[in-house]
C-alpha atoms as an extended CHARMM CRD file, in Angstrom:
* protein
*
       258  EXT
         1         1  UNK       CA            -18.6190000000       -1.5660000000      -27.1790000000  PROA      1               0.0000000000
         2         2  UNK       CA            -16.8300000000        1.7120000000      -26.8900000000  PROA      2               0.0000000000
         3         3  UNK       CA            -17.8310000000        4.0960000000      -23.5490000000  PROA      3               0.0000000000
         4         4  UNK       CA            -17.0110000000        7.6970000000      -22.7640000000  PROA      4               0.0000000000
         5         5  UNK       CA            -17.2750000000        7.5070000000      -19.1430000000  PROA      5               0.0000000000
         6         6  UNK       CA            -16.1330000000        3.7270000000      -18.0760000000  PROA      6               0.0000000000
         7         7  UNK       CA            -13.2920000000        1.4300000000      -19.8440000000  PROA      7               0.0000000000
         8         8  UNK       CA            -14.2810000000       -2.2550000000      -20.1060000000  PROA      8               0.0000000000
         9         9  UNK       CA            -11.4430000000       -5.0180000000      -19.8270000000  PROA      9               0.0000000000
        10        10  UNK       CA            -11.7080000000       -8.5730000000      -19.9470000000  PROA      10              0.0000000000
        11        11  UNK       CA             -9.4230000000      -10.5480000000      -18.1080000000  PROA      11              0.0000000000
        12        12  UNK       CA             -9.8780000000      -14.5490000000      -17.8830000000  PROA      12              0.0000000000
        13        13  UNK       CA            -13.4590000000      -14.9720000000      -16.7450000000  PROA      13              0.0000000000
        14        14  UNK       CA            -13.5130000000      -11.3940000000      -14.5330000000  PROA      14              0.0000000000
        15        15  UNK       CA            -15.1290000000       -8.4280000000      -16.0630000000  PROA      15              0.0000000000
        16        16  UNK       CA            -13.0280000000       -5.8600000000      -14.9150000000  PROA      16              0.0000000000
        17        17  UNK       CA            -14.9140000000       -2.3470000000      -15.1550000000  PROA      17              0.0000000000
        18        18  UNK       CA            -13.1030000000        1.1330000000      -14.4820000000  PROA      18              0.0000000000
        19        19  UNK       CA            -14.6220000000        4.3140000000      -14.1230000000  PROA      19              0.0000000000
        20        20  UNK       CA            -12.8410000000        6.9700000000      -15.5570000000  PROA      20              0.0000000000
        21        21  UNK       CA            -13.8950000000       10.4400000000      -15.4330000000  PROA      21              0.0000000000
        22        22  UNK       CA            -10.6170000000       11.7970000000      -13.9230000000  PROA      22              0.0000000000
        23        23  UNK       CA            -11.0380000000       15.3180000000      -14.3200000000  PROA      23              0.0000000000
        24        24  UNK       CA            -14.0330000000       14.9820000000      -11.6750000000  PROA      24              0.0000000000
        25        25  UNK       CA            -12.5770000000       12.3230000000       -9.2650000000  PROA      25              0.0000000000
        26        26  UNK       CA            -15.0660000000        9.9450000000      -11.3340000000  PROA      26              0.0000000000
        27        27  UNK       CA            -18.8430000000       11.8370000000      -10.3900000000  PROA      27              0.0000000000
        28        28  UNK       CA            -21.5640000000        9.5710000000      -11.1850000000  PROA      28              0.0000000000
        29        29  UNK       CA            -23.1770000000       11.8370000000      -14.1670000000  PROA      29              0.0000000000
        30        30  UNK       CA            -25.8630000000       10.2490000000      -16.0530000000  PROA      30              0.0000000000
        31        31  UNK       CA            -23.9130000000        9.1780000000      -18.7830000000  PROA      31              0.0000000000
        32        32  UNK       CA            -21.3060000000        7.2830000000      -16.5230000000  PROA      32              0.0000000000
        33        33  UNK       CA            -24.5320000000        5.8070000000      -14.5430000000  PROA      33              0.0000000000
        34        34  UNK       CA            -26.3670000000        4.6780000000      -17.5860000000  PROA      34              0.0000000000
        35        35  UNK       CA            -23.1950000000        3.5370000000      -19.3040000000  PROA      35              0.0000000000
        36        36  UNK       CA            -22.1110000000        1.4330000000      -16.4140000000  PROA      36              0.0000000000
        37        37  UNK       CA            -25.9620000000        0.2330000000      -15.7710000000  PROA      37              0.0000000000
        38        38  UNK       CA            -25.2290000000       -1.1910000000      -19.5260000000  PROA      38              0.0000000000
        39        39  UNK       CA            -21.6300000000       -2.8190000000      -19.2700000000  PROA      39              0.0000000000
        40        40  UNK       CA            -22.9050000000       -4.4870000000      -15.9070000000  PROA      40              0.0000000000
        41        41  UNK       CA            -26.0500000000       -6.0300000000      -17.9680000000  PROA      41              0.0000000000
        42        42  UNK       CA            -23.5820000000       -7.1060000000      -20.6360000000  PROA      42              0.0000000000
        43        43  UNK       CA            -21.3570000000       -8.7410000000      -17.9210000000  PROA      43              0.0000000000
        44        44  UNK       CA            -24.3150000000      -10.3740000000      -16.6550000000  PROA      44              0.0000000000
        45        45  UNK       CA            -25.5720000000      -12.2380000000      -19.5460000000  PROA      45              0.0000000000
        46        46  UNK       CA            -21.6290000000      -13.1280000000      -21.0170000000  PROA      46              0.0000000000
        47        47  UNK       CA            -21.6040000000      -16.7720000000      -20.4560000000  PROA      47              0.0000000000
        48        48  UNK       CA            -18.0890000000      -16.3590000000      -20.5930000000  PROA      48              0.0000000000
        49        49  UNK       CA            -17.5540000000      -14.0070000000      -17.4950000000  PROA      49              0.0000000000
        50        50  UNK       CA            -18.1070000000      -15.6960000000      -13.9570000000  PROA      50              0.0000000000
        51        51  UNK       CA            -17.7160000000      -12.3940000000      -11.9990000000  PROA      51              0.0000000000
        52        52  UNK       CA            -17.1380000000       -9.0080000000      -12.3010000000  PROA      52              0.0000000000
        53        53  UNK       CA            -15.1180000000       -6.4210000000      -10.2140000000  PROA      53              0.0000000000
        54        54  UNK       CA            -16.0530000000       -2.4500000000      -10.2880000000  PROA      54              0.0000000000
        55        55  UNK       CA            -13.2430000000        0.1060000000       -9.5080000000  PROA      55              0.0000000000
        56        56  UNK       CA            -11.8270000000        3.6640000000      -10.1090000000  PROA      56              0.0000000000
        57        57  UNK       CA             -9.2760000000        5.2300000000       -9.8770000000  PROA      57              0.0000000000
        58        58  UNK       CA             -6.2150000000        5.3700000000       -6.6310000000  PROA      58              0.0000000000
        59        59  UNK       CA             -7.6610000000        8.5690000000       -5.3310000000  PROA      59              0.0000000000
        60        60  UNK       CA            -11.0770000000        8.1360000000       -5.9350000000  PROA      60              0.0000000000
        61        61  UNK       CA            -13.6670000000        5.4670000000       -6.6770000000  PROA      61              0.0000000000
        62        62  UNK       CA            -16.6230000000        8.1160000000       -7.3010000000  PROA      62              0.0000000000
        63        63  UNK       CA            -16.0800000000       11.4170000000       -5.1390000000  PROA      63              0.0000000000
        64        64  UNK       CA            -20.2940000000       11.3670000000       -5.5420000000  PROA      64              0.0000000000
        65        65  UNK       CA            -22.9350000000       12.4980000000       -7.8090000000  PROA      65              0.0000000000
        66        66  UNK       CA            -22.2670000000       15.2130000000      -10.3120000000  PROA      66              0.0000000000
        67        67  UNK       CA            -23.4180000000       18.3040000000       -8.9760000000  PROA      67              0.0000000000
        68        68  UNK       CA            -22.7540000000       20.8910000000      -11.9260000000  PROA      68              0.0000000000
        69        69  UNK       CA            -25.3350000000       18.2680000000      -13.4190000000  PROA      69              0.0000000000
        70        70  UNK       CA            -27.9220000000       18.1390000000      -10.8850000000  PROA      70              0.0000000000
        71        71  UNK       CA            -27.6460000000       21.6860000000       -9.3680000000  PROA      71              0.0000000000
        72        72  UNK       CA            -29.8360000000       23.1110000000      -12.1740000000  PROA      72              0.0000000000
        73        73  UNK       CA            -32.6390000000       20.7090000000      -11.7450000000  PROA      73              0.0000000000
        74        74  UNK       CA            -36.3800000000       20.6810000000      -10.1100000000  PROA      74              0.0000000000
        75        75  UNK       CA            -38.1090000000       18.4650000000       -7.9030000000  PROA      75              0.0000000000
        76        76  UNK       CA            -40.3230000000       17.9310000000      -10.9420000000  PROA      76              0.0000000000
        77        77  UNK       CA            -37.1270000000       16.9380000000      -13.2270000000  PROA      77              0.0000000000
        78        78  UNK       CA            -35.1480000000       14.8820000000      -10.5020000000  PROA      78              0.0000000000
        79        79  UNK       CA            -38.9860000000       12.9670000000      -10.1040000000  PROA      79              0.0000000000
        80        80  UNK       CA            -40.1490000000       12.7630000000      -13.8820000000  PROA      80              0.0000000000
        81        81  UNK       CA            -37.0710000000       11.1420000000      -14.7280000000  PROA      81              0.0000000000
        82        82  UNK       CA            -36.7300000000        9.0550000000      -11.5710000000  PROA      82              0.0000000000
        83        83  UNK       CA            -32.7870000000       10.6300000000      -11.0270000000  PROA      83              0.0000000000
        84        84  UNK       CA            -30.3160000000        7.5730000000      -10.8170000000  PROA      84              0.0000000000
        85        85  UNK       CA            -33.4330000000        5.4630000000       -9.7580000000  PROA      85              0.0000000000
        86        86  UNK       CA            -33.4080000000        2.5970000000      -13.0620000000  PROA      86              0.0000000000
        87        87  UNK       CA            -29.6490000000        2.6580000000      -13.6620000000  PROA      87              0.0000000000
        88        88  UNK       CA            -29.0450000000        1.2820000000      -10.0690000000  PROA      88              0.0000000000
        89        89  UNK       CA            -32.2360000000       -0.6350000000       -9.6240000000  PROA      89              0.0000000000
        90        90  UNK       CA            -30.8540000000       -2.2880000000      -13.0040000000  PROA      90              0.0000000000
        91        91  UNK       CA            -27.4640000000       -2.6440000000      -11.2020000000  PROA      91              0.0000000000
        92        92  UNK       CA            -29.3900000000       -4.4830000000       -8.1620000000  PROA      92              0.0000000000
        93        93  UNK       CA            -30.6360000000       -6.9820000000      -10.2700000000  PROA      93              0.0000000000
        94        94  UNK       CA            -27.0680000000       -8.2230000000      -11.6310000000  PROA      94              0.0000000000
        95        95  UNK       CA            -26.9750000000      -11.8190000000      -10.8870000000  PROA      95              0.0000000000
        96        96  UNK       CA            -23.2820000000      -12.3720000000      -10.9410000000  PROA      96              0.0000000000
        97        97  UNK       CA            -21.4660000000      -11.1320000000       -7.9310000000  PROA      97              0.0000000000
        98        98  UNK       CA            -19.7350000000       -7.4130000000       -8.3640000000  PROA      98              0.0000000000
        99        99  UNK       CA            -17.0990000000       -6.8770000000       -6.0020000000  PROA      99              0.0000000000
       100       100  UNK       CA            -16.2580000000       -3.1660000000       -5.5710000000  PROA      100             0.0000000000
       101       101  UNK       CA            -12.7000000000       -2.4580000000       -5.3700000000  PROA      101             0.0000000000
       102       102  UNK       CA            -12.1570000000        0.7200000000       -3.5530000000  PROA      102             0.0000000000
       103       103  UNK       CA             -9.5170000000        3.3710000000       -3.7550000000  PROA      103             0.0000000000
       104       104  UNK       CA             -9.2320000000        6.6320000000       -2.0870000000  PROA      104             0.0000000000
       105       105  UNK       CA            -12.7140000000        8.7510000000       -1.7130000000  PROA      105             0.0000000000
       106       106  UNK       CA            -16.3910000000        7.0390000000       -2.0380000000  PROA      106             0.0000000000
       107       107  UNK       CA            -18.4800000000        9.6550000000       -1.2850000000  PROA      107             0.0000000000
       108       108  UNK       CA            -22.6380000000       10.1920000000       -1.4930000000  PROA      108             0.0000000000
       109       109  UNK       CA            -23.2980000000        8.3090000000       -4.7340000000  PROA      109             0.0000000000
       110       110  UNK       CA            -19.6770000000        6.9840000000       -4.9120000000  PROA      110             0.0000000000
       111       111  UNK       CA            -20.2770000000        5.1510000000       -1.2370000000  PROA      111             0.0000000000
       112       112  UNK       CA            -23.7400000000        4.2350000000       -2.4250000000  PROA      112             0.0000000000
       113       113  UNK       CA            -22.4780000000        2.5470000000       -5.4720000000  PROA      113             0.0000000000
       114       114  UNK       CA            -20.0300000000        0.2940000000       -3.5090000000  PROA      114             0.0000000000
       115       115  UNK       CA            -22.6880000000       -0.6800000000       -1.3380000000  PROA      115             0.0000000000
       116       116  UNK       CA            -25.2870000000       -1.9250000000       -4.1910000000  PROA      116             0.0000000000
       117       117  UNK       CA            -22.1850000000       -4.2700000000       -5.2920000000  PROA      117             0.0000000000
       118       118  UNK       CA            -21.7360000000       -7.2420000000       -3.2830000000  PROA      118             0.0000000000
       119       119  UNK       CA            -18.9840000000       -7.1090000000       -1.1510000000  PROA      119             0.0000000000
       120       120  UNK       CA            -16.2150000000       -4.1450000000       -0.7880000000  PROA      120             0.0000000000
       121       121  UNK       CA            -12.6140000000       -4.5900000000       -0.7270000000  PROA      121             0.0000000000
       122       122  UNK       CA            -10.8990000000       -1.1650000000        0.4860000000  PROA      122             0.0000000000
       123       123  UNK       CA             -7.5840000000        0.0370000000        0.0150000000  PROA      123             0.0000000000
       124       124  UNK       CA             -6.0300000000        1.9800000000        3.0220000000  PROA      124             0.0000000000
       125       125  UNK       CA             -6.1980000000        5.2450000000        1.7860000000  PROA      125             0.0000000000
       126       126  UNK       CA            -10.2570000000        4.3110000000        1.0560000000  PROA      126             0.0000000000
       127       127  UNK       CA            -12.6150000000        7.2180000000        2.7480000000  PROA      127             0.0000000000
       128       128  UNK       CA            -16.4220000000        6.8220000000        2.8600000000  PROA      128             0.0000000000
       129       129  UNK       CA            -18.8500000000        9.2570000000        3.6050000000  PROA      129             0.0000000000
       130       130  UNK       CA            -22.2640000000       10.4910000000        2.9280000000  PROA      130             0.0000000000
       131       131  UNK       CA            -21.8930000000       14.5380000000        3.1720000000  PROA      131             0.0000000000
       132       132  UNK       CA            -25.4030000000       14.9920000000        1.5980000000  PROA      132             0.0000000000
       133       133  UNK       CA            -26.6280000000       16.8570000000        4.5470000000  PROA      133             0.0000000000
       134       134  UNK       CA            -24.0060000000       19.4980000000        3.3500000000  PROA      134             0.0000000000
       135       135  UNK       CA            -25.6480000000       20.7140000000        0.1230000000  PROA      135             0.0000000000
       136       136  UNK       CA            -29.2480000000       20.9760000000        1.5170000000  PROA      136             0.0000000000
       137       137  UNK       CA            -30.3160000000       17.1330000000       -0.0850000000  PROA      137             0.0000000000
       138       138  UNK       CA            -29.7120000000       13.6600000000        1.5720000000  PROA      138             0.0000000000
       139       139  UNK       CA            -28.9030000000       10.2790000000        0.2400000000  PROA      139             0.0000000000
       140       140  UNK       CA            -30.8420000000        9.6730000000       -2.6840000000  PROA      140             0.0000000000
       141       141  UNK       CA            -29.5420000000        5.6290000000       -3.6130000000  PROA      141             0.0000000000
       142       142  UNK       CA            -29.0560000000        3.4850000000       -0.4100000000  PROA      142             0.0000000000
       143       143  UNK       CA            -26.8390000000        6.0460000000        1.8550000000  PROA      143             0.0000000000
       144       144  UNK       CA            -29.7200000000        5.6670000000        4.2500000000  PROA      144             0.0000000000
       145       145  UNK       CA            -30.9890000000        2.3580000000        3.7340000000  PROA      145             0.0000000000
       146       146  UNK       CA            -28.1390000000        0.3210000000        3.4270000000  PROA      146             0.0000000000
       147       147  UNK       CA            -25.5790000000        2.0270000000        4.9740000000  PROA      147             0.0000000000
       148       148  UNK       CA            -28.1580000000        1.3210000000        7.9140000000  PROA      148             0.0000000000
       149       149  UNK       CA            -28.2680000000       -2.0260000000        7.5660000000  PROA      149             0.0000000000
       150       150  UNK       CA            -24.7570000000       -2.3980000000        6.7940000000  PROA      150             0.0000000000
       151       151  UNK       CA            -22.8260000000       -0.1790000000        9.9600000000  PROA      151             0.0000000000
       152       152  UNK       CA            -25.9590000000        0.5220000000       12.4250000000  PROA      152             0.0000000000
       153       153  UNK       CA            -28.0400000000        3.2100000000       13.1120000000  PROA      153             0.0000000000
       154       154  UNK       CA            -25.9030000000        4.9680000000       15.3860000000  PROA      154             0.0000000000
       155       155  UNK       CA            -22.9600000000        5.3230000000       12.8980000000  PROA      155             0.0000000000
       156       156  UNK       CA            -25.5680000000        5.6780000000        9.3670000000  PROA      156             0.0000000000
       157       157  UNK       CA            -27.1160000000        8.6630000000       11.4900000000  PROA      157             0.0000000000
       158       158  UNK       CA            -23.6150000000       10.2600000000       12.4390000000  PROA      158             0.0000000000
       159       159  UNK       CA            -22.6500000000        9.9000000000        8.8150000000  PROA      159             0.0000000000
       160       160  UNK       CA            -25.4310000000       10.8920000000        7.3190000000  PROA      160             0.0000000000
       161       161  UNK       CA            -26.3580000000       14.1340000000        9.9610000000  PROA      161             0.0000000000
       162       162  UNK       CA            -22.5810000000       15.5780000000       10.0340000000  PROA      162             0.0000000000
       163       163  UNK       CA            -21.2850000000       14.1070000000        6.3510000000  PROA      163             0.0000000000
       164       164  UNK       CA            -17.6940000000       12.9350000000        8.1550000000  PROA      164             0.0000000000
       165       165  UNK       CA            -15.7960000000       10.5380000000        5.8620000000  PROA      165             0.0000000000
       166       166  UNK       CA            -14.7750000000        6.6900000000        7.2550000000  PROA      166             0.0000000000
       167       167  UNK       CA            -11.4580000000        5.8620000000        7.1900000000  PROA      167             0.0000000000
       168       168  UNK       CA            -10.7640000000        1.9260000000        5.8980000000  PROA      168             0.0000000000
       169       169  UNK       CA            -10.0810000000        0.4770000000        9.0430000000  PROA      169             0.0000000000
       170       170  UNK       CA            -13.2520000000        2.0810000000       10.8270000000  PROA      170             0.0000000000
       171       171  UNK       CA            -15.3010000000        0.8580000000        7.5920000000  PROA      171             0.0000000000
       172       172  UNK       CA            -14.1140000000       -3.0270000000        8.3990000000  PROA      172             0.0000000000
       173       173  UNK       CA            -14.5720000000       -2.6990000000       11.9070000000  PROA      173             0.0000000000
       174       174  UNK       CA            -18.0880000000       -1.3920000000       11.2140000000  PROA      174             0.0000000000
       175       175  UNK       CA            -18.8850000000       -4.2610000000        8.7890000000  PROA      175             0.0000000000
       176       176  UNK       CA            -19.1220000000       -1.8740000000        5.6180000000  PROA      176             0.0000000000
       177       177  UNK       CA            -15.9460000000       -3.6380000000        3.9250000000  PROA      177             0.0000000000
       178       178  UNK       CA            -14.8880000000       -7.0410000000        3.9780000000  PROA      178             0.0000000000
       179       179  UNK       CA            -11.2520000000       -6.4040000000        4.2040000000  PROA      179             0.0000000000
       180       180  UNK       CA             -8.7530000000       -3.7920000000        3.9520000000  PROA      180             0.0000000000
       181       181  UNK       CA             -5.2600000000       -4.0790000000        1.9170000000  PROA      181             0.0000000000
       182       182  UNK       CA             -2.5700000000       -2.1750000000        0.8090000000  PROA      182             0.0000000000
       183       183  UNK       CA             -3.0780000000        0.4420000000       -1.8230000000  PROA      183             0.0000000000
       184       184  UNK       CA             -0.7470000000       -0.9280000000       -4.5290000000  PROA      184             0.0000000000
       185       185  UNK       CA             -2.5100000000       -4.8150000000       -4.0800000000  PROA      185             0.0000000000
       186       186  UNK       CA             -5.8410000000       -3.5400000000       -4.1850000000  PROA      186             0.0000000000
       187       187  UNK       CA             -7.1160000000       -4.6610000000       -8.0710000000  PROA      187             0.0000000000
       188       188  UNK       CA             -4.4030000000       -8.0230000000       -7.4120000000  PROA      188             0.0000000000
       189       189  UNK       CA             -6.5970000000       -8.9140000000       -4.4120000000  PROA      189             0.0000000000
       190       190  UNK       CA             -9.9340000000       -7.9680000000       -5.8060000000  PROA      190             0.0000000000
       191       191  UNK       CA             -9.2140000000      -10.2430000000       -9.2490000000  PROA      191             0.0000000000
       192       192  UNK       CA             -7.9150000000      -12.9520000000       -6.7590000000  PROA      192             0.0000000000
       193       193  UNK       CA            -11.3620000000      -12.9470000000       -5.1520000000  PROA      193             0.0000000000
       194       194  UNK       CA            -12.8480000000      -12.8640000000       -7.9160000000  PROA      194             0.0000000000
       195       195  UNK       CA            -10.8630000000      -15.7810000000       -9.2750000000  PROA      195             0.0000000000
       196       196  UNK       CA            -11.8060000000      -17.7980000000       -6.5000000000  PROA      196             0.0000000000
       197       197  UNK       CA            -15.6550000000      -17.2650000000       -7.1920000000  PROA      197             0.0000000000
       198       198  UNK       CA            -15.0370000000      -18.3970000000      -10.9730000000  PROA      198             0.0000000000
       199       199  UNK       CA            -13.7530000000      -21.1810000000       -9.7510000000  PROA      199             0.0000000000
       200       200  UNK       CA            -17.3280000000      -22.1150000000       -7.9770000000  PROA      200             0.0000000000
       201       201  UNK       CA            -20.1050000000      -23.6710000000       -9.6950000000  PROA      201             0.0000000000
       202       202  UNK       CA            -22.1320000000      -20.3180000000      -11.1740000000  PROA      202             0.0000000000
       203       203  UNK       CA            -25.4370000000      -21.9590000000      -10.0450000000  PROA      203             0.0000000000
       204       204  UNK       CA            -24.1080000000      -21.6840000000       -6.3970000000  PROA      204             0.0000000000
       205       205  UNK       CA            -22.9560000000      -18.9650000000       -6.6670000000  PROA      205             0.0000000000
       206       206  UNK       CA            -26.6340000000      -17.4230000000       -7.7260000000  PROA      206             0.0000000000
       207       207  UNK       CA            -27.9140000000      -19.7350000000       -5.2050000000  PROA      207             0.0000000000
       208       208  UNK       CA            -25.3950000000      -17.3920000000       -2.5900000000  PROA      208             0.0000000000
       209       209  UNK       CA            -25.7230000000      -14.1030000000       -3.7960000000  PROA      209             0.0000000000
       210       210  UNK       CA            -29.8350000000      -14.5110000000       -3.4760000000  PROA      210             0.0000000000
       211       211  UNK       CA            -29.5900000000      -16.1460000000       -0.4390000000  PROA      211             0.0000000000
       212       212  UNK       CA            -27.6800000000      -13.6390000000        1.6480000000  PROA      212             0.0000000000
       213       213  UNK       CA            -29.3720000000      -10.5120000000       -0.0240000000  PROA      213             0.0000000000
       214       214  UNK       CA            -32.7740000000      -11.9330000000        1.2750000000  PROA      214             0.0000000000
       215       215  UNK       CA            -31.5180000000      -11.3590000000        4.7670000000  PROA      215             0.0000000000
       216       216  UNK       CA            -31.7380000000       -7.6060000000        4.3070000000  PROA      216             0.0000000000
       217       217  UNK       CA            -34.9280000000       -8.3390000000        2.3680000000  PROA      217             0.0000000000
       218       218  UNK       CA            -37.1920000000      -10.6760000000        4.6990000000  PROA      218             0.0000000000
       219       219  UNK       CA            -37.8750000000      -11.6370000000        8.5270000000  PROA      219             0.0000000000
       220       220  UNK       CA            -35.1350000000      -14.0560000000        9.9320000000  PROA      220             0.0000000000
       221       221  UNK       CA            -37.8650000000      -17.2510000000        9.7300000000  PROA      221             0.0000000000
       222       222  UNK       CA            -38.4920000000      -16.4860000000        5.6230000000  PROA      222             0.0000000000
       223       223  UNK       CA            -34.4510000000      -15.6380000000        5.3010000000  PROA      223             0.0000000000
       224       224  UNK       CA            -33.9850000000      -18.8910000000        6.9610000000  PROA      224             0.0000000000
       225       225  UNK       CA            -36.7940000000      -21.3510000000        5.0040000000  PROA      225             0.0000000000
       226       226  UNK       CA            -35.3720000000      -19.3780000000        1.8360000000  PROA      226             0.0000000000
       227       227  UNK       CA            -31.7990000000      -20.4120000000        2.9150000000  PROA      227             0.0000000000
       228       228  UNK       CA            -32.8300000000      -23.8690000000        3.1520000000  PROA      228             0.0000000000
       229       229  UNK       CA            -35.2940000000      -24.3330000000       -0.1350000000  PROA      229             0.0000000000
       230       230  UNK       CA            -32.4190000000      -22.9330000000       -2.0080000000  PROA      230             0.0000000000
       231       231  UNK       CA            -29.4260000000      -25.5970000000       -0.4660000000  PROA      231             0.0000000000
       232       232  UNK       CA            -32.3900000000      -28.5010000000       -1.0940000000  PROA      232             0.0000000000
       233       233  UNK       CA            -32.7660000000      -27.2170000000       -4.7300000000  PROA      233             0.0000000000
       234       234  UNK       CA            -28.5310000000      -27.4370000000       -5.5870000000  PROA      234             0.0000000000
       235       235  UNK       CA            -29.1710000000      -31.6590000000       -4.6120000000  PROA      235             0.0000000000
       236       236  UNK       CA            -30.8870000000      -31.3840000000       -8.4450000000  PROA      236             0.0000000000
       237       237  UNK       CA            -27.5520000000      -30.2300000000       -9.8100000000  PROA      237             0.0000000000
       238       238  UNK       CA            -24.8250000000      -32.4160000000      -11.5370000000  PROA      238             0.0000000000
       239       239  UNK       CA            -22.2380000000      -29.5330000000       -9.4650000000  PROA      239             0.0000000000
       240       240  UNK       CA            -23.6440000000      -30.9520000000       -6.3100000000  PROA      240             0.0000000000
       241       241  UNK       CA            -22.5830000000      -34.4590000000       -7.6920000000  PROA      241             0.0000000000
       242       242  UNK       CA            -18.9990000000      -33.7060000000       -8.7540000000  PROA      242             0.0000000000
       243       243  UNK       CA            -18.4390000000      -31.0520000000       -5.3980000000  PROA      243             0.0000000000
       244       244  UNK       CA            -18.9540000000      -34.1990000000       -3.2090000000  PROA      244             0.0000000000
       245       245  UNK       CA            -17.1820000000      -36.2860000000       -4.8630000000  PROA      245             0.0000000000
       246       246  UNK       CA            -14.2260000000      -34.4210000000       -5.6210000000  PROA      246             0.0000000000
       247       247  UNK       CA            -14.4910000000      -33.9120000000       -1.7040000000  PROA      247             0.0000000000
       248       248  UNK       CA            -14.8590000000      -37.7200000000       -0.9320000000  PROA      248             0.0000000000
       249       249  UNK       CA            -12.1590000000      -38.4970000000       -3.3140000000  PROA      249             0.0000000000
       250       250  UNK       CA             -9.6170000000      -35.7040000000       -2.2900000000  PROA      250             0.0000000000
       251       251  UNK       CA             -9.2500000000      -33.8440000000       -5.9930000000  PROA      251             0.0000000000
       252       252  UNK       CA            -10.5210000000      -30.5100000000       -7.1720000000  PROA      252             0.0000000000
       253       253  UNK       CA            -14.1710000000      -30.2990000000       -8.1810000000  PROA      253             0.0000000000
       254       254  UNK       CA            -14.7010000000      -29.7440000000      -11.6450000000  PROA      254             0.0000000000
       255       255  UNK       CA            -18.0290000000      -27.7400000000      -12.3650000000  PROA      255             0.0000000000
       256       256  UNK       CA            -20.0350000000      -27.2170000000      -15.2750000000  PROA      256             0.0000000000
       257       257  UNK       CA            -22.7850000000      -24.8650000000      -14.1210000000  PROA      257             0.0000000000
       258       258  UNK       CA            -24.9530000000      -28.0740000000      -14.7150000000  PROA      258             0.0000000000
């Protein structure tokens, strides 16, 4: 399928999405929300791709939400049509695991969007921020929610009151990126990772990526009897067979998502 606002390439097993709207540092507009919404739905049901990795550009992953688009509108637009609300909710519910791949600025929508995927990988010249506060709105898709739960209070509150950007290495400290690399081996190292989790058995890998978002989703004693229904239920997989084996008997596992 052919998009205006994101390019598509398949690589392997990885899905490897770019957004590219250049000319504004890659603003989330609604068609590059709704477009990407769709090529992360198609991902997800492709039997044929076992992850998926979401990036930009060097100098910017998404500088934030397009304000020439949403400086015009009302309360009663931005609520009618729910603004950015079912794209990303849609983007939530992606099964496969989305590693964001980030390059110079993620800003207000652009940081937001890293966060919904499931794990960040920054490059050094990667800045986060959430300068809402700055044009009279706040964070309208996680920049208070998750960021919370991600960094802290103390730092989601300085980010979000005075709209300073992150550098990388304060974002990994804080717990808001897994790891930080080099600019130029930033998409190497994100398709290595995500190499490594096509490697897994997919039904794990569900098993994973539900598991560990229930611990921002539940007390620590439901997180916990989740956790452990879930590693019970992968004993009724053939994967579970061959992992232990191949372990017992010193080779590499071959899965079949069985």
């Amino acid at each position: 399928m052919a998009y205006e606002t994101i390019i598509v390439e398949i690589e392997d097993e990885i899905a490897l999405i770019r957004l590219n709207r250049p000319e504004a540092l890659n603003a989330l507009n609604s068609t590059l929300i709704t477009e990407l919404s769709e090529a992360l739905t198609e991902a997800d049901r492709n039997d044929k791709i076992r992850c998926i990795v979401l990036t930009g550009s060097e100098k910017a992953f998404a500088a934030g939400a397009d304000i020439k688009e949403m400086s015009q509108k009302s309360f009663v637009d931005v609520y009618d049509e729910d603004l950015f609300g079912p794209q990303i909710d849609a983007i939530g519910r992606i099964r496969k695991p989305i590693i964001a791949a980030v390059s110079g600025y993620a800003l207000g929508g652009g940081c937001e969007l890293a966060m919904v995927c499931d794990f960040i990988i920054a490059a050094e010249n990667a800045k986060f921020g959430q300068p809402e506060i700055n044009l009279g709105v706040i964070a309208g898709i996680g920049g208070t929610q998750r960021l919370t739960r991600f960094v802290g209070k103390a730092k989601a509150m300085d980010m979000n009151l005075t709209g300073r950007f992150m550098e990388a290495t304060e974002a990994e400290r804080a717990g808001l990126v897994s790891r930080v690399v080099p600019t130029p081996k930033l998409i190497p190292e994100a398709m290595a990772a995500a190499r490594k989790i096509a490697e897994k058995s997919q039904l794990t890998v569900k098993a994973v990526k539900e598991s560990v978002n229930r611990a921002y989703e539940t007390t620590l004693r439901e997180g916990l009897l989740f956790e452990r229904r879930s590693f019970h239920a992968m004993f009724a997989t053939e994967d579970q067979k061959e992992g232990m084996a191949a372990f017992l008997e010193k080779r590499e596992a071959q899965f079949r998502d069985r």
